[in-house]
N, C-alpha and C positions, 0 to 999 in steps of 0.2 A: 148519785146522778151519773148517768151512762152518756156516751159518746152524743149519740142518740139524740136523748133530752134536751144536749147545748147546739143541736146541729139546726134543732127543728125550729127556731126561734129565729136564730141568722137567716135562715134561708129563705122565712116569711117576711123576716126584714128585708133581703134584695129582691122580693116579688113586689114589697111593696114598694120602695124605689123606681123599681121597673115603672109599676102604673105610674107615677108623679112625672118619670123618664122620658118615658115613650108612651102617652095617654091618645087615645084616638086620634083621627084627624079632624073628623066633626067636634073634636074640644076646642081645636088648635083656633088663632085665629093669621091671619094671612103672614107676617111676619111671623111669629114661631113657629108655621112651618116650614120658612125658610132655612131658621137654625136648624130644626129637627133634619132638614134636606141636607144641611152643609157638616152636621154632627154624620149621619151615616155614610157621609162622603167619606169623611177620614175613619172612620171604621172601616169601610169595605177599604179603602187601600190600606189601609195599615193590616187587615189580613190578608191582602194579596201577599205585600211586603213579608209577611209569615208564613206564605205556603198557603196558608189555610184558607184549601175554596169553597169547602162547606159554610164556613165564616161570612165569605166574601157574598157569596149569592145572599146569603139571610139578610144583610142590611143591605146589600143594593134592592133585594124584592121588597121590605121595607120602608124603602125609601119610595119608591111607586106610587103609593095613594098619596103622599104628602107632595108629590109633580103635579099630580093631577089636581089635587086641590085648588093650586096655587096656579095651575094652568101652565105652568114651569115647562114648556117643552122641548127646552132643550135639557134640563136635567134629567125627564123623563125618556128624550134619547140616550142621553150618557148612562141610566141607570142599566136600560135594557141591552144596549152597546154591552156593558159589563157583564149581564148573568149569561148573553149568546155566547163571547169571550169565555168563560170560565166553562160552560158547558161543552162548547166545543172542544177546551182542554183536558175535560173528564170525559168525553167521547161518549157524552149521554144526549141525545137528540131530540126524544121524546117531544121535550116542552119547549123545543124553539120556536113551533111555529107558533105556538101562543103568543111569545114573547115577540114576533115578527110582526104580530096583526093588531100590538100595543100601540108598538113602536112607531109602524104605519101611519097611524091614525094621530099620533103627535107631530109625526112630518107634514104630512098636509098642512096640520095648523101653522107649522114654524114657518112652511115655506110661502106660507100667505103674506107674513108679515115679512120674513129676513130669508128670501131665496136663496139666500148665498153663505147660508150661515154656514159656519165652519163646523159645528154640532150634526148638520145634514150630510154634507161629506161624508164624516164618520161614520154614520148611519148608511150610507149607502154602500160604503165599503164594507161595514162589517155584514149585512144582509146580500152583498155581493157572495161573500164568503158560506153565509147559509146555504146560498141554492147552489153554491160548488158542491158543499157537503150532499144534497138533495141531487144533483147534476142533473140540474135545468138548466145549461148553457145558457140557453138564449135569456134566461129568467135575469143570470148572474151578469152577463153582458149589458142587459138593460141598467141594473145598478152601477154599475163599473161608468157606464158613461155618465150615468147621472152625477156620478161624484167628480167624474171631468170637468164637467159642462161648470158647477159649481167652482171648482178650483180657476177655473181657466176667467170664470167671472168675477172671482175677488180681485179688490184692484191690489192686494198686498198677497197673491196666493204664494204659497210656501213651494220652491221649486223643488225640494227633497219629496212634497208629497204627489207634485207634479211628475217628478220621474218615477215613484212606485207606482203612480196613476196607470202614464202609460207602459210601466212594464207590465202590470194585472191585466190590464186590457191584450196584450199582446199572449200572454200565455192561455188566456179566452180564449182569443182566437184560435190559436194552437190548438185548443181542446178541440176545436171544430173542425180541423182542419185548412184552412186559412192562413197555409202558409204565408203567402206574400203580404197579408195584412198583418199578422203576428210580427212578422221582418219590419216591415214599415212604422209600428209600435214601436217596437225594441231598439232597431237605428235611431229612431226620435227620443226614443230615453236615453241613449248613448248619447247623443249629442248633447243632451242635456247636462249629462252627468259628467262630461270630460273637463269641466271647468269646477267640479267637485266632486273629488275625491282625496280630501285632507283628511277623513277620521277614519275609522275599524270600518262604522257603521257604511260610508259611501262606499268604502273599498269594498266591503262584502256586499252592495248592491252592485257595483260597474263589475264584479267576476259574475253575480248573477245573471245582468243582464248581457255580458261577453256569449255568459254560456244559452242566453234563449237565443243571442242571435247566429252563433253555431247551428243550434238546431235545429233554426229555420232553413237555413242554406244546406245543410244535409239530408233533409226532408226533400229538397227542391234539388237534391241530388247534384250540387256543386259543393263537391269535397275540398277544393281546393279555397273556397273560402271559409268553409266550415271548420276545417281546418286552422286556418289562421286565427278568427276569433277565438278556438279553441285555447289556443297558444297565448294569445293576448290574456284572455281568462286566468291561465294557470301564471303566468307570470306574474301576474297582477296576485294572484291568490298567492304564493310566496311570501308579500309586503307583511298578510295579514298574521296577526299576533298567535290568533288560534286558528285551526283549518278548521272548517267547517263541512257538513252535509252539501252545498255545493258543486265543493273542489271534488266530493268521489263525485258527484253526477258526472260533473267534466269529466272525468275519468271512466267512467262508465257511457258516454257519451263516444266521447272517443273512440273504444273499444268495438262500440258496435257502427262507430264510421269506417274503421277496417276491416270490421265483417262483413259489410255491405262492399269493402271495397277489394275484398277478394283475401286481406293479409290476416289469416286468421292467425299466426303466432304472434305479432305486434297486439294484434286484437285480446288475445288471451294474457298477452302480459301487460296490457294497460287496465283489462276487466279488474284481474286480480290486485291491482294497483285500487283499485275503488273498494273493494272487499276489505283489504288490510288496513286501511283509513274508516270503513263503517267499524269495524271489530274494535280498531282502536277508541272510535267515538263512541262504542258500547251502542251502537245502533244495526244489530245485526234482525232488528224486528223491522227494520225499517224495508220499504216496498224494492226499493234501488238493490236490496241484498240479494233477493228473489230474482230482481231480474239480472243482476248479475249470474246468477247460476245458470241462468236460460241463455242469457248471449254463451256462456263457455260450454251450453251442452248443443248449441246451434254450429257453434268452431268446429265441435268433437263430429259431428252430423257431415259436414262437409268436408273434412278430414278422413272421413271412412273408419273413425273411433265409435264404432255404433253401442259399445257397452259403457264405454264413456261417456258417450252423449244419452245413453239413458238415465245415469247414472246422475248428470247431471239438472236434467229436465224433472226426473223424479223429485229430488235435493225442491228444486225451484219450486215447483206444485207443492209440496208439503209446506215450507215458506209460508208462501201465497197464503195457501186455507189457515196455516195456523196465527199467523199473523195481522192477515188481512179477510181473511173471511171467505166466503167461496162466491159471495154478492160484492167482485171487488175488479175494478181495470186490471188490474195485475192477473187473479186466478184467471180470468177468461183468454190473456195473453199466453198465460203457460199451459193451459189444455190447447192452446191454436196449436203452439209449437210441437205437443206431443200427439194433437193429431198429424201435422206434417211427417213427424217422426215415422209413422206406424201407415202413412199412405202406401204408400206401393208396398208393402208384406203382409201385414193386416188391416185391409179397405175398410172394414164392416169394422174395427176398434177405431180406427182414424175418426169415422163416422158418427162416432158416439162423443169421441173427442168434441168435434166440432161442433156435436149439439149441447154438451155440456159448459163448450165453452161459450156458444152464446147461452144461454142459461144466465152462466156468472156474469156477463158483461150487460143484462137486460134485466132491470130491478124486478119487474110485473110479469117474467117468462118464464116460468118454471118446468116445463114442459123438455125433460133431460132424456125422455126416451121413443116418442115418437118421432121419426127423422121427417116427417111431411111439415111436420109444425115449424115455424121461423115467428120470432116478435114481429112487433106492429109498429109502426113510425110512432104511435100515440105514446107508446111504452117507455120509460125512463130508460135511459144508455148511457153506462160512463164514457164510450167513446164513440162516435158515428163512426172515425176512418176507420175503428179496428171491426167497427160493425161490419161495415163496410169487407175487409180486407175475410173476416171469418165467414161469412155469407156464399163472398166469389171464390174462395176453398171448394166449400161444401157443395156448392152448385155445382163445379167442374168438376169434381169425385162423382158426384150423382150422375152426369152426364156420362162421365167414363165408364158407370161399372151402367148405363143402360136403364136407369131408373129416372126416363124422360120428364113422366108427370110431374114427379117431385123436383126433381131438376128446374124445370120450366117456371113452380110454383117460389123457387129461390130469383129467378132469374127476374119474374116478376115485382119481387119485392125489392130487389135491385135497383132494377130504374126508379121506383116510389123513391127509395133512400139517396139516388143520386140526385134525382131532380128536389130533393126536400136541400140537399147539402150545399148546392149550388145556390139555390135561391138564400140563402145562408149567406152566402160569402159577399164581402164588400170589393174583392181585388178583383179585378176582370183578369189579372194574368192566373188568379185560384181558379177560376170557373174553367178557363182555358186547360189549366194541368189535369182537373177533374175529367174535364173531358176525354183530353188524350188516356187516359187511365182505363177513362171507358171503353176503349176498343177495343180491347179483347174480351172486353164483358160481354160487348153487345154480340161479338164474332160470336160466341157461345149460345148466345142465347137466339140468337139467329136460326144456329143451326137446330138445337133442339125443338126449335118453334116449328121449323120445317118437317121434322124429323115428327112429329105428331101431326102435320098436314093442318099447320096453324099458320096459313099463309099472311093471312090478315095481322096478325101479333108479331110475325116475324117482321112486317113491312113496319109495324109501328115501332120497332126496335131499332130499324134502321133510320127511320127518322127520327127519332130524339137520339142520335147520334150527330145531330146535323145539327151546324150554326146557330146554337142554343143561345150567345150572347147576342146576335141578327135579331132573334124571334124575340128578346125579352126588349130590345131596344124597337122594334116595331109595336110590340104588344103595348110599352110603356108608352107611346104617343097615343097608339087607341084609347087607351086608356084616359087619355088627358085628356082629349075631346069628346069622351062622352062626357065625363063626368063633369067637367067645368070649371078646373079651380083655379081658385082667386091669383088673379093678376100678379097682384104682387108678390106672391110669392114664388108665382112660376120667374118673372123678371129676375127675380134675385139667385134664383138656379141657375140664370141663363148669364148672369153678370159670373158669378161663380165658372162656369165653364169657360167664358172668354177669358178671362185671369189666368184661369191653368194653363189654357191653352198659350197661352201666351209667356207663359215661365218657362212650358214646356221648348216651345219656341227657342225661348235665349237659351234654354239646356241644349238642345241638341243642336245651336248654330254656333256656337261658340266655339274657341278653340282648346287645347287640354288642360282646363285651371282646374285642378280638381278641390280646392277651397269654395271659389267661387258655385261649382257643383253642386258642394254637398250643401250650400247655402239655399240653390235653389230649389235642392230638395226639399229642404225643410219646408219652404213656403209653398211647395206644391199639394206634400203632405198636410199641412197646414189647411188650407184652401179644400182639398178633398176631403178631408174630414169633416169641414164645415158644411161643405155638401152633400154628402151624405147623412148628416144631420137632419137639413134641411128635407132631404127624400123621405127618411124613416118618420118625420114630422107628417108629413103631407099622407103616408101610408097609416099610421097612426089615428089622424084626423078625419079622412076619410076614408073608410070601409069599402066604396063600391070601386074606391082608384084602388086598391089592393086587389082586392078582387078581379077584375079587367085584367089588373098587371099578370097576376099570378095564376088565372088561369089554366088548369090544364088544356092542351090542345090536343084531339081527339081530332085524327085525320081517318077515315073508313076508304077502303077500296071503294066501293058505293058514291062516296061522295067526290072521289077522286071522279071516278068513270062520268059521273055526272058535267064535270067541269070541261070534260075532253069534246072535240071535234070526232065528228066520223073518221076523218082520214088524221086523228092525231095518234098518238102513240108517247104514252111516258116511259123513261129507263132512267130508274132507280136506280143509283148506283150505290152498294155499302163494299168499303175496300180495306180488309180486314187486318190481320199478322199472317194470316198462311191464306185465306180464301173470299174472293171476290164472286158477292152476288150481286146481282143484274134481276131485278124486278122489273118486266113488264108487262103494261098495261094498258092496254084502247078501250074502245068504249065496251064493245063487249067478250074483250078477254083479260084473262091475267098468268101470265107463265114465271117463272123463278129459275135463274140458270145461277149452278154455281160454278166457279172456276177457279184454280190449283194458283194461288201468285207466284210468279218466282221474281228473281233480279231482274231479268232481264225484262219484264216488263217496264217494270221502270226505268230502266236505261233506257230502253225504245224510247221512251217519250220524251227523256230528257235530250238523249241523241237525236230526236226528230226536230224538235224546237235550236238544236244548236246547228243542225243541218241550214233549218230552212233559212236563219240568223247570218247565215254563214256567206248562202245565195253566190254559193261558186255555180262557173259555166259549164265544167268537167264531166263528163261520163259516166265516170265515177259518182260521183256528187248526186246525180240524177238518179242512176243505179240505185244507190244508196238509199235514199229519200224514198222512192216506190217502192222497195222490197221491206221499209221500215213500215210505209205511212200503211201498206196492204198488212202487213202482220196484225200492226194493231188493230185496223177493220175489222180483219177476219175471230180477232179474240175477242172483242169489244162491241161488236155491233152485228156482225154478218147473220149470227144464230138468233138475236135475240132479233130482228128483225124481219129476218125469214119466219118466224115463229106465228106472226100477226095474220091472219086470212084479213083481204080486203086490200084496199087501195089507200097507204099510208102516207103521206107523204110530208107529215109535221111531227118534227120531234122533240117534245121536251125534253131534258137529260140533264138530271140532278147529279153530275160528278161527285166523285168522294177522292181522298188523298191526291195521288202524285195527277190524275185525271183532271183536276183542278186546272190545270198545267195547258189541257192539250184541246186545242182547236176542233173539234170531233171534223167539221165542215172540208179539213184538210186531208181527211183519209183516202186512202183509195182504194178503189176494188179492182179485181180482176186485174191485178199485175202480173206479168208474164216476162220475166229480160229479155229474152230472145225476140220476144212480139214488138217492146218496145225499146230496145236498143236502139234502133235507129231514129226514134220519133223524141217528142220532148214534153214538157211539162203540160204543152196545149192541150195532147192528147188525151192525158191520165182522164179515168173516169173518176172525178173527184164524187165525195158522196153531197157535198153542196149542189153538185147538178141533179139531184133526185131527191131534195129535204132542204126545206125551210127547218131551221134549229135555233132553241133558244133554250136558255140556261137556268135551274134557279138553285137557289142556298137549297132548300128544303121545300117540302111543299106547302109545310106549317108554315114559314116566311113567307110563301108566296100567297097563302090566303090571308094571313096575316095583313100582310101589305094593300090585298085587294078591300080590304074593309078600310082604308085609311082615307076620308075624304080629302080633296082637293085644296078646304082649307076658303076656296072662295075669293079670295085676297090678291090677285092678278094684276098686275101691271100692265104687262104685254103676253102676248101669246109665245113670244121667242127674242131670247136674249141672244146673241152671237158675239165672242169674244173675240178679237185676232192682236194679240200683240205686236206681230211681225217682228218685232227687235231691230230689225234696219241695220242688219252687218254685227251686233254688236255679239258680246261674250259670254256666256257664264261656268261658273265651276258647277262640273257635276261627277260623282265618284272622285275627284281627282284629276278630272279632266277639262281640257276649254272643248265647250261643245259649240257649234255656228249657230246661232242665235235666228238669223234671219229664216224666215218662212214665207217665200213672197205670195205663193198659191194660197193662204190661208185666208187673205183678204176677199178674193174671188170667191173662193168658199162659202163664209160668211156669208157675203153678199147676196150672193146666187141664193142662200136658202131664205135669207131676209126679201127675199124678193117673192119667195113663194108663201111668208107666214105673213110679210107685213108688218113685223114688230121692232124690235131694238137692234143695232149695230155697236160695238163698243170696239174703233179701230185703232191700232197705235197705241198714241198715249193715254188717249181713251180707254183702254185695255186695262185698266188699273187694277188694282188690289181693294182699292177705296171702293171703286163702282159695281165689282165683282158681289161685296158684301153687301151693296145695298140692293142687288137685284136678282140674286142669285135665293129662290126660294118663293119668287115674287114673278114667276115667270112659267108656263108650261112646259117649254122646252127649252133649256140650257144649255148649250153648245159653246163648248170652247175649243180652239184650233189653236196652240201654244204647244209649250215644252213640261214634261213634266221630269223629274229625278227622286228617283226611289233612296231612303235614306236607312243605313245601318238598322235604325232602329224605325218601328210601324210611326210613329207620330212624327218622326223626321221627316217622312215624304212629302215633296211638294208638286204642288200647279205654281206655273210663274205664270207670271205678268210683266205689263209692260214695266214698270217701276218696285214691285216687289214679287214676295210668292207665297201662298195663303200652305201650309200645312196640314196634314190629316186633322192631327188635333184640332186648328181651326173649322176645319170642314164640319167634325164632331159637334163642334158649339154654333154651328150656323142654328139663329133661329125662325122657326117658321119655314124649316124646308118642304115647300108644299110644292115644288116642281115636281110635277109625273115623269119627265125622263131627261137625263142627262147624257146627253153624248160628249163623251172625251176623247174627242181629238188630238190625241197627245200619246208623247211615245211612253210603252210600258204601264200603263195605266191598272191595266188588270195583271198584275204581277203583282211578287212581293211575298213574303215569308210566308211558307204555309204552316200553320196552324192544324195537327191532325183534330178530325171532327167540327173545326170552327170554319177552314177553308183558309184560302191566301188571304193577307191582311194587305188590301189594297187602296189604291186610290179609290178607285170604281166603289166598295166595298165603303168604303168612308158614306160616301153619297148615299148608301142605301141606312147605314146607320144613323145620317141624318132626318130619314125620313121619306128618300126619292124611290120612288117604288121601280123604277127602270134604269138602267146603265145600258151603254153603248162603250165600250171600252175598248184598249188595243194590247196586246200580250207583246207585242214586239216595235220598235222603230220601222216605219214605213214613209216611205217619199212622201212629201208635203201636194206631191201632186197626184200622184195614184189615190192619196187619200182625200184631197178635194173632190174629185172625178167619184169617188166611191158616197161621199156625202151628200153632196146635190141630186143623186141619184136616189137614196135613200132616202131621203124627205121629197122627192118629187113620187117616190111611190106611197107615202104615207100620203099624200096630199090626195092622191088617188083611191083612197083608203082601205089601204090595207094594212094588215097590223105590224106592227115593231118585226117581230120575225122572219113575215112574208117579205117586208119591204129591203131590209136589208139581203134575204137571198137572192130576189129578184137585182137587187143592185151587183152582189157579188156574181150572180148568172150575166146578166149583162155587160159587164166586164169581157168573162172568160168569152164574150160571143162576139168581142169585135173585130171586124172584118181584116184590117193590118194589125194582127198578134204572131208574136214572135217566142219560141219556145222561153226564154228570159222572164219576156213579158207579163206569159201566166206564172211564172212561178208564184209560189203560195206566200211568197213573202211580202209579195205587191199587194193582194187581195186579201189575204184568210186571215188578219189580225183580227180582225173587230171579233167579239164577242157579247152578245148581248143577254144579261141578266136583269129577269122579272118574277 
């Protein structure tokens, strides 16, 4: 008898076991295949617990049909939970999506019965995790909150899994770029987690999450707080027992915050600091290795070590592919840096770089050697910014070496990707960074647009440069009214925004409790996310409000020229990093002037506004002010207006950057010192004596807004506010400002006399009464005090007894007033925003829905400015338009019979500005 003989018997013996063991599931009946479920349970861990994942997959895939039998669907998540786990540990992907579309299809059932099952979490996080591996952001985003929404609704949710929650969500965001939402995540897990961190496990979460909220703040290009979390992180990583992959990120993190910030030796010897800790943790395959090579051969680059820094960047690219594949964020990162490398010595290898390296960073792209080819938004991307950041390379190399079509066909694909990225982000201060980024994208693409005598493309460049958060917050009311939706749930968005509003409120009245602060951040955050819920629901639910919302907007010269008067004239303005175009356009021309910017342009204007502010009687002063207000005419208007054949005399004028700023109606022509030396302000030929002007965001906002009905809902035809104050006080900047406005009452009055409608005087003037009619009214006039605050949602309208804040203004519902005149100092002022515009009172009004402002850029006498009101509604009552009415008032003015050089100065008259 041979080995053989006795082997063959046993082994028919544990075949046949086996069948008695593990016998079908059509044998089984409902209980035994509960055991059979709870027997491969402890097998698949007990070969986890061995290593063995061959093992582990066999009896959780096993374990499958006896779920299904039994209907078991939360085992049937736990099972497939496990083979994704293990799969994704042997870095075999193949069959996840199978095991995704199991999985699926037991969630629905579970969440029918037990929403909140703690089973489903799991589930949504570990298939979070698939589409990371897949990098479908927004797929993995979707999951990530589903398993939020779940935690946040058990009433016993686990706060350890609450803060991994929102940390995953916060580095999503990051993926997207989403700085300030990523930050806003990550602080909210911070807070969470600072009242636990007693074991390894929390300690090695609060340095992870130390180190996402460094990241964010370094991203957002404030080192100095980046810094400090930084710091927080590593101290805190000291505590722990082992160092972890982490502590080198911090360290690698770091390295490249002092590259960016100029100290490339600090930088080089914190890089190597994260090296020597991978080597030590035997993870020298890991992605953080490669990019460490790349930060110390980017050192070497800016250091003028140009063999070193090849030397290094080489090092990293090899990494990269051998490690990570050539389909990987990292390899597409290290061909950016080695086309940067090779730009200005050899263009045409830089070139190849740059196509190579979107290649690697574009799943579906392959296309490594024709340079006209770029991916498609539809294409899978491990990263948009870096998409982003390799694109606006290769576009501006292609522009340099004169290779405009191609150039132009990058520059194209650009805005696609910006406006996809934007519409992406939940932070309004991300949409805003996004923007400012864009400017010198768009300055680029401008030019080469021109530069092929692509006049049309170049103007649509200029306008999605423009007030993109304006247009999505007009677009999204259009939106609402077509479509229709249900009451209650718009109420509960609008309940949602008075609460913020109102946190935001005691945030920025309060005085420096920085406890109480970060308290109300929590609950603002809080609050906003629940709103934003509520939005992505309603987008979700209904198709055609997405649709409306998200619309592209398609503005044609054609359509423009259509909208113009004979004697109108539009000037575009786009105000670039080096060069300022002036688009204009009447009915039947269209011209493009470019112009060289320097400093001093913008000193002019800021020196003209401090001049006029300033309202000395002096010679100088006067001197001053004309040889300023005519420069700017002459660079700003003179050309593009001579340009026009015909008889022009209305000018719309879409400002861009510091232009924001400047009163056009204030400028003057034909200055001469010698001529007018002896003469005074009366004289000047101001260009308001030869133009009616009026102002808008964009022209996309302004046809935007022109689709926005009435609403229907009218109280009165004109609401009038006057607080007066009666002598009494309030702080503003830091100052007591004299409260009383005796003229404003007359004001008021006087125009109530011409509409017929509502007076609201004194105490009447309330905050209470404001809210209830303000949106409920066609023309809303307030004569009061306004105070611009540090921060945009600080700023306020006062009243008699309180004062309503931007933020409040934001959450007004039902602002279906067509025009708001603010009577009130500073109103159109306030932080400018590049590409969004100044973040103002006025600006509030229009984001609530008011299609017209009448606003004031400066402090003016409560009586010039009565005298200029009743004049401007006794001409609209005559009917003429918002524009006309108010020239003809500011003309009427400068023409009265006892004027005194004083008198006309531009400080009396030239505040109001009116955007439509």
């Amino acid at each position: 008898m041979n080995i053989r003989n006795i082997a063959t018997p046993l082994w028919m013996l544990f075949l046949f076991f086996l069948c008695f063991t593990y016998p079908t599931t059509q044998l089984y009946t409902q209980s035994e295949a509960e055991d059979c479920i709870d027997w491969y349970t402890r097998m698949g861990e007990e070969m986890f617990d061995k290593g063995r994942y061959d093992s582990v997959l066999y009896f959780f895939k096993k374990r499958l049909p006896y779920c299904k039998k039994n209907n078991n669907h939360k085992a049937a998540i736990n099972s497939t939970n496990w083979i994704t786990y293990i799969y994704d540990a042997m870095g075999v992907m193949d069959s996840l999506e199978f095991y995704q579309k199991v999985a699926e299809s037991h969630a629905e059932e579970l969440a029918k019965v037990e929403p909140y099952a703690e089973d489903l979490y799991k589930y949504n996080n570990t298939y979070a995790r698939f589409y990371e591996i897949k990098r479908e952001i927004s797929k993995k985003l979707e999951y990530l909150k589903k398993a939020q929404s779940i935690l946040k609704n058990q009433a016993d949710s686990n706060t350890s899994h609450l803060i991994i929650s929102y940390q995953n969500l916060a580095t999503a965001y990051e993926d997207v770029g989403d700085h300030y939402t990523a930050l806003e995540y990550a602080t909210y897990a911070n807070k969470l987690l600072q009242k636990h961190t007693e074991d390894e496990q929390e300690l090695s979460d609060a340095v992870s999450i130390l180190n996402t909220i460094g990241f964010q703040y370094m991203h957002l290009s404030n080192y100095d707080e980046a810094l400090r979390y930084y710091e927080k992180a590593i101290n805190l990583a000291e505590r722990l027992e082992e160092k972890n992959i982490t502590v080198a990120f911090i360290f690698a993190n770091l390295g490249y915050l002092y590259f960016e910030h100029g100290d490339y030796v600090r930088a080089i010897k914190l890089v190597r600091k994260a090296m020597r800790l991978l080597e030590a943790l035997d993870q020298k395959k890991h992605y953080v290795y490669a990019a460490c090579n790349r930060v110390l051969g980017q050192c070497a680059m800016k250091q003028g070590r140009k063999v070193a820094a090849l030397q290094f960047l080489s090092r990293a690219k090899e990494f990269g592919l051998k490690h990570q594949g050539f389909k990987s964020y990292i390899t597409g990162g290290n061909f950016k840096v080695l086309a940067d490398f090779y730009r200005e010595n050899n263009p045409d290898l830089a070139l190849d770089y740059y196509q190579k390296s979107l290649s690697a960073l574009v799943l579906e792209f392959n296309d490594t050697m024709d340079i006209s080819a770029n991916p498609i938004l539809t294409q899978t991307c491990y990263s948009k910014p870096r998409f982003l950041e390799i694109l606006e390379a290769k576009g501006s190399l292609l522009l340099e070496r004169g290779c405009h079509e191609n150039a132009l066909l990058c520059y194209r694909r650009l805005d696609e990707l910006m406006f996809d990225m934007r519409r992406s982000y939940q932070a309004e201060s991300s949409k805003f960074l996004l923007q400012e980024k864009a400017i010198p994208i768009y300055e680029k693409a401008i030019e080469v647009a021109l530069q092929l005598d692509e006049t049309e493309t170049a103007l649509r460049f200029a306008e999605r440069s423009k007030a993109v958060f304006l247009l999505e917050a007009t677009k999204d009311k259009n939106a609402r009214s077509f479509v229709g939706l249900p009451e209650e749930l718009l109420q509960q968005e609008e309940k949602y925004k008075m609460d913020i509003a109102y946190l935001q409120r005691e945030k920025y009245g309060q005085q420096s409790d920085s406890e109480n602060s970060a308290e109300l951040d929590a609950h603002i955050f809080l609050l906003s996310k629940q709103k934003q819920e509520l939005v992505e629901r309603l987008e979700k639910e209904f198709p055609r409000y997405y649709h409306f919302k998200y619309a592209d907007v398609e503005i044609s010269i054609d359509h423009l020229q259509e909208n113009l008067d004979n004697d109108e004239a539009m000037l575009h303005y786009f105000y670039g990093l080096e060069k300022l175009y002036v688009f204009g356009i009447t009915k039947k021309q269209v011209g493009v002037q470019e112009l060289e910017i320097n400093a001093a342009i913008e000193e002019k204007v800021y020196n003209l506004l401090e001049n006029i502010e300033a309202r000395e009687e002096s010679c100088d002063a006067f001197l001053e002010y004309g040889n300023m207000a005519s420069a700017l005419y002459d660079f700003l208007l003179k050309n593009s207006v001579a340009q026009f054949a015909g008889n022009i005399k209305k000018l719309r004028i879409i400002p861009d950057g510091v232009l924001r700023y400047l009163p056009f109606q204030v400028l003057v022509k034909n200055f001469d010192e010698e001529k007018f030396s002896t003469h005074g302000y009366d004289e000047l030929d101001y260009v308001v004596r030869d133009f009616s002007i009026s102002y808008s965001y964009s022209s996309s906002v302004r046809n935007a807004i022109r689709q926005v009905g009435d609403g229907g809902n009218f109280k009165v035809d004109f609401a009038g506010f006057a607080p007066v104050f009666d002598g009494k006080k309030i702080a503003s900047n830091g100052r007591d400002v004299p409260k009383k406005l005796l003229a404003s009452v007359k004001e008021v009055e006087s125009v109530n006399d011409l509409f017929g409608g509502k007076t609201f005087l004194r105490k009447e003037a309330s905050a209470a009464n404001f809210k209830r009619i303000a949106g409920r009214c066609k023309v809303l006039h307030l004569a009061t005090h306004a105070t611009l605050g540090e921060h945009t949602m600080s700023s306020k309208i006062h009243f008699y007894d309180d004062y309503i804040t931007v933020g409040e203004i934001y959450s007004l519902p039902e602002m279906n007033t067509r025009l708001a005149v603010l009577s009130a100092c500073r109103t159109a002022r306030g932080k400018l925003k590049r590409g969004e515009g100044i973040m103002s009172i006025a600006r509030a009004f229009g984001v609530a829905g008011c299609p017209a402002t009448l606003s004031c850029l400066w402090s003016v006498p409560d009586g010039e400015t009565s005298d200029l009101m009743v004049s401007f509604y006794e001409n609209l009552m005559r009917g003429k338009t918002h524009a006309a009415a108010l020239n003809v008032a500011q003309q009427n003015y400068l023409q009265k019979e006892v004027m005194t050089s004083m008198q006309a100065h531009p400080f009396r008259w030239g505040a109001f500005v009116l955007f439509e």
